[in-house]
TINUKE-359578 format. One record per residue (C-alpha): x, y, z; chain; residue in three letters. Coordinates in nm, 2 decimals, decimal comma. Layout:
// TINUKE-359578
+--------+--------+--------+-----+------+
!      X !      Y !      Z ! mol ! type !
+--------+--------+--------+-----+------+
!      X !      Y !      Z !   A !  ALA !
...
+--------+--------+--------+-----+------+
//
This chain:
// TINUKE-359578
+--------+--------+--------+-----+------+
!      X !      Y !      Z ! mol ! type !
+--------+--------+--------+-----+------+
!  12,22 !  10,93 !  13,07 !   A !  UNK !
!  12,27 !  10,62 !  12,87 !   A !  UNK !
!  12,53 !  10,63 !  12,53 !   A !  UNK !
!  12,35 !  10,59 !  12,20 !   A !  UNK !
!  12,41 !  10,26 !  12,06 !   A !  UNK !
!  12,52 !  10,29 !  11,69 !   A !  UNK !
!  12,23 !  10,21 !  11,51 !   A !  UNK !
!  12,08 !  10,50 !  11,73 !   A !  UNK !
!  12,34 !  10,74 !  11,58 !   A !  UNK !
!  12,32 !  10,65 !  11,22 !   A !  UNK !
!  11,94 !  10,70 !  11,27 !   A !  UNK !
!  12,02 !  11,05 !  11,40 !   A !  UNK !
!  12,27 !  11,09 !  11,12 !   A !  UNK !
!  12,03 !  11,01 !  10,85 !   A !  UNK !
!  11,76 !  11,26 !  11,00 !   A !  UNK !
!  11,97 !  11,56 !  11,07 !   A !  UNK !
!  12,12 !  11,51 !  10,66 !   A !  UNK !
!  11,78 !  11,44 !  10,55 !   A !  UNK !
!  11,63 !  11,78 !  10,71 !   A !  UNK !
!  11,97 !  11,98 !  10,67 !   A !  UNK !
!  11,90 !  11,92 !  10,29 !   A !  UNK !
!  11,58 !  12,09 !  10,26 !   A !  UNK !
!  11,52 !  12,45 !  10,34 !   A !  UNK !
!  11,52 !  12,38 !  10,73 !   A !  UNK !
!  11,84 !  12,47 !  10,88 !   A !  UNK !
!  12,03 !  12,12 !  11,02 !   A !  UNK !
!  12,37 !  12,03 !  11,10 !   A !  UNK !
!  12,46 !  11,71 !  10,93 !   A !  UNK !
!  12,82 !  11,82 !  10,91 !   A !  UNK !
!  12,88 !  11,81 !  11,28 !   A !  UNK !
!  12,66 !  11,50 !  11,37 !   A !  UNK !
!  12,86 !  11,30 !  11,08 !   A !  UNK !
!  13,23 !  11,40 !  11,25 !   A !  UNK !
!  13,05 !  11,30 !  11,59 !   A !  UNK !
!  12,97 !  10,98 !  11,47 !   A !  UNK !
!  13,31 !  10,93 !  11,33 !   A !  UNK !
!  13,42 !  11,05 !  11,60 !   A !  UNK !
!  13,30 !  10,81 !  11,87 !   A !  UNK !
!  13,31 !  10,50 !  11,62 !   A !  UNK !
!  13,61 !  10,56 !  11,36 !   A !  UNK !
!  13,58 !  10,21 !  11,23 !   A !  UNK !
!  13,23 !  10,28 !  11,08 !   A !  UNK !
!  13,34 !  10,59 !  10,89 !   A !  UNK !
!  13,23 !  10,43 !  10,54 !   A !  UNK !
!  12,87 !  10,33 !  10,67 !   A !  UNK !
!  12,82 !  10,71 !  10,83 !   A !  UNK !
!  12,88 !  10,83 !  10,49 !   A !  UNK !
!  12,69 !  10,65 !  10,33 !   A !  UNK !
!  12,40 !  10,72 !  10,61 !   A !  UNK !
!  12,46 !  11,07 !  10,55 !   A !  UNK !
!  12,47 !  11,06 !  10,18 !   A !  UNK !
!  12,16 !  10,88 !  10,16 !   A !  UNK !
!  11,93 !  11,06 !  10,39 !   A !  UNK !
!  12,10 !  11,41 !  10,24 !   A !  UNK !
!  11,98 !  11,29 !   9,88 !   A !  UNK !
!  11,65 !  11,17 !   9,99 !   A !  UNK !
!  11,62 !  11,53 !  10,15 !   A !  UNK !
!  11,73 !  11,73 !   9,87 !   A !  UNK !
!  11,46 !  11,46 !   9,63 !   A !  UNK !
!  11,22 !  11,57 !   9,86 !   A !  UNK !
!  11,25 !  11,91 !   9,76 !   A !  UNK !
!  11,26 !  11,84 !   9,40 !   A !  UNK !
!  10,92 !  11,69 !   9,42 !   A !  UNK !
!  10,79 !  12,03 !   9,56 !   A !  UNK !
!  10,97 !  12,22 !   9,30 !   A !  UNK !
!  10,80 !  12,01 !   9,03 !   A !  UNK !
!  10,43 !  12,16 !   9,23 !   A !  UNK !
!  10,53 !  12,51 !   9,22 !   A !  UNK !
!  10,39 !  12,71 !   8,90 !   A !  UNK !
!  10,62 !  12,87 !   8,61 !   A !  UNK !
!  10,63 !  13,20 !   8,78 !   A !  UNK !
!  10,97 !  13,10 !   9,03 !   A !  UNK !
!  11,25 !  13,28 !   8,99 !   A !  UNK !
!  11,62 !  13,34 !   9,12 !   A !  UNK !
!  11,95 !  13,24 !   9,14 !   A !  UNK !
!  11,94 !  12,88 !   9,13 !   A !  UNK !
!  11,71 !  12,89 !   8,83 !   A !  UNK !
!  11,92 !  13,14 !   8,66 !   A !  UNK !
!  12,23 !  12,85 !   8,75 !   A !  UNK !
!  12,02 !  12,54 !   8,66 !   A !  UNK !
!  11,91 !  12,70 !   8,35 !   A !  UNK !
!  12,29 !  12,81 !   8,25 !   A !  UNK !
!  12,51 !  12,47 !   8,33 !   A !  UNK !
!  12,20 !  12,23 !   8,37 !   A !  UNK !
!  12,16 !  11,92 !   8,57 !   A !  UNK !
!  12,60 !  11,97 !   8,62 !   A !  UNK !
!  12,49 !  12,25 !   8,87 !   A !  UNK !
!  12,35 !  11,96 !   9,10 !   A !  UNK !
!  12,68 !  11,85 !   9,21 !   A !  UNK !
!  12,70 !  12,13 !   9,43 !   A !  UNK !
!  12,32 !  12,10 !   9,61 !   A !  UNK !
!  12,60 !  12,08 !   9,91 !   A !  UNK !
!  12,65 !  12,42 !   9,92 !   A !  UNK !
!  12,48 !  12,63 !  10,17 !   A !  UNK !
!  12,23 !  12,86 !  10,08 !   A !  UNK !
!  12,17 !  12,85 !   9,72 !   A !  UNK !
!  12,27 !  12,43 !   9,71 !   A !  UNK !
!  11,89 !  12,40 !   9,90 !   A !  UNK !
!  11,72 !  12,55 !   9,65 !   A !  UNK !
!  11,91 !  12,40 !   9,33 !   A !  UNK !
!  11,69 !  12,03 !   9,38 !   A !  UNK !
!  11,37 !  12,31 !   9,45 !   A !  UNK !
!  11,46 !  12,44 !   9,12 !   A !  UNK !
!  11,55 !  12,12 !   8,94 !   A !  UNK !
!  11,20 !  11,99 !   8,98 !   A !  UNK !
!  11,07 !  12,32 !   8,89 !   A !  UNK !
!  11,23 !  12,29 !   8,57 !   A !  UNK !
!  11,14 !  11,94 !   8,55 !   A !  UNK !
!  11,47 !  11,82 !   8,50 !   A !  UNK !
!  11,53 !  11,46 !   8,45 !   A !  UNK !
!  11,44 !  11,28 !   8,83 !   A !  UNK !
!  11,68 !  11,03 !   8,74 !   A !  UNK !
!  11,98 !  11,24 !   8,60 !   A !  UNK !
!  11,85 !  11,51 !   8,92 !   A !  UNK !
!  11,91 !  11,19 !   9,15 !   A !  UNK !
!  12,25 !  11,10 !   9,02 !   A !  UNK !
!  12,43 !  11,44 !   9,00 !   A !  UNK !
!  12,27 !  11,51 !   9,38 !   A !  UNK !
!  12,43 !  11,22 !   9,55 !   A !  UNK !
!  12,75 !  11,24 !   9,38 !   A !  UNK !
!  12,80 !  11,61 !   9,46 !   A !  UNK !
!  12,66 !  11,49 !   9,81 !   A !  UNK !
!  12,89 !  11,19 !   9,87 !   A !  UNK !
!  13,19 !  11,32 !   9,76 !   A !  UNK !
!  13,17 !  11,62 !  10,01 !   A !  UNK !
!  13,07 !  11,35 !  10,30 !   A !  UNK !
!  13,33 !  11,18 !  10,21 !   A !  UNK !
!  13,63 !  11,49 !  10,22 !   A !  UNK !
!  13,50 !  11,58 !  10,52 !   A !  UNK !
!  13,47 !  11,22 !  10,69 !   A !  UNK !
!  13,76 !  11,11 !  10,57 !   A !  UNK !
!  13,98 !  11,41 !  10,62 !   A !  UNK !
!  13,88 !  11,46 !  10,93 !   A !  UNK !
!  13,97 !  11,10 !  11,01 !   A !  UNK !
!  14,31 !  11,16 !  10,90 !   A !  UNK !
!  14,38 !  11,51 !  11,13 !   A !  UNK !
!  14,21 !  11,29 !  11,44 !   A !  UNK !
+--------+--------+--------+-----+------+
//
């Protein structure tokens, strides 16, 4: 079996974040390290990869939110609606960080501000766990 080329990789990166940051379970985490992995000297462009297509995934899912009628409730509401677009810095976190973007659009936070917070929260975890792991291996 041939080895993937890197631009084959960093397209396999960008789709396991982009579906690991909707409601579909994905992996991103472990495809990321694999990438680093096997090429340590593009550590900064799988990041970014990952970051991107993660954002774009969780954007995707604030769009849907923004379709879904005023009858939605639940924790990520209930979080959105206490600390604002601040509790999109952690749409990384499993479980309840899927639905945040969901409930950002349902709320009809800002796109832009909902945008920002979402890849910074995004990048900077990416980035711990690139980097760190870079540093033990």
């Amino acid at each position: 079996m041939p080895e993937l080329t890197l631009y084959e990789a960093l397209a396999g990166l960008f789709t396991s974040a982009f579906v690991s940051a909707t409601l579909f379970p994905g992996a991103s985490e472990a495809v990321l390290l694999a990438l680093v992995h096997a090429w340590p000297d593009e550590i900064t462009v799988a990041v970014a990869v990952a970051t991107i297509g993660n954002t774009l995934g969780s954007m995707t899912s604030y769009i849907i939110g923004r379709l879904f009628p005023r009858k939605v409730s639940g924790k990520a509401i209930d979080w959105l609606t206490r600390w604002g677009v601040w509790a999109l810095l952690f749409a990384w976190l499993p479980l309840v960080g899927d639905a945040l973007p969901l409930a950002a659009g349902w709320l009809r936070i800002s796109w832009l501000k909902s945008l920002l917070f979402i890849f910074i929260g995004k990048a900077s975890r990416y980035a711990a766990l690139a980097f760190g792991f870079a540093q033990l291996f």
